[in-house]
C-alpha positions, 0 to 999 in steps of 0.5 A: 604471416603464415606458420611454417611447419617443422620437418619432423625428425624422428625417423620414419618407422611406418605405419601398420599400413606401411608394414602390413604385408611385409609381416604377412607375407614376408615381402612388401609387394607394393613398394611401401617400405621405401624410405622407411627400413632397408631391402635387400637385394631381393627386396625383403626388410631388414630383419631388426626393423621387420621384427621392430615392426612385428613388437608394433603391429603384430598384435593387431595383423593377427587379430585381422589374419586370425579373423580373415582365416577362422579355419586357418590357412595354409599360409602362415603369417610369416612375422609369426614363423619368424619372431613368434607371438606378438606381445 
């Protein structure tokens, strides 16, 4: 008889690539945060699940930025204006 798998009950929190763009550019372009926080009306996270994600992944969404821009940007990473330097 076949295993039958478990539905995972812990929420749903995304991945870095899930959450990538939000926390570079302040929006999740491509849809990949439906189903994992709440958008407002104008399709941005929730600020308490973006900055969650930001003590997740920041760390490393600035080593890459910091990396993909050597001579800075005039872009800023928008999870670093908004909640500072990843811990």
């Amino acid at each position: 008889m076949p295993v039958r798998k478990r539905n995972n009950k812990r929420r749903n929190t995304g991945t870095l690539d899930d959450w990538e763009w939000a926390l570079e550019m302040g929006w999740p372009c491509t849809g990949d945060l439906d189903g994992i926080c709440e958008l407002d009306e104008t399709g941005h996270p929730d600020r308490e699940a973006a900055r969650d994600a930001w003590q997740r992944f920041g760390a490393e969404i600035m080593t890459r930025w910091r990396a993909e821009h050597p001579n800075g940007s005039r872009y800023a990473c928008w999870g670093l204006e908004q909640f500072g330097e990843p811990t």
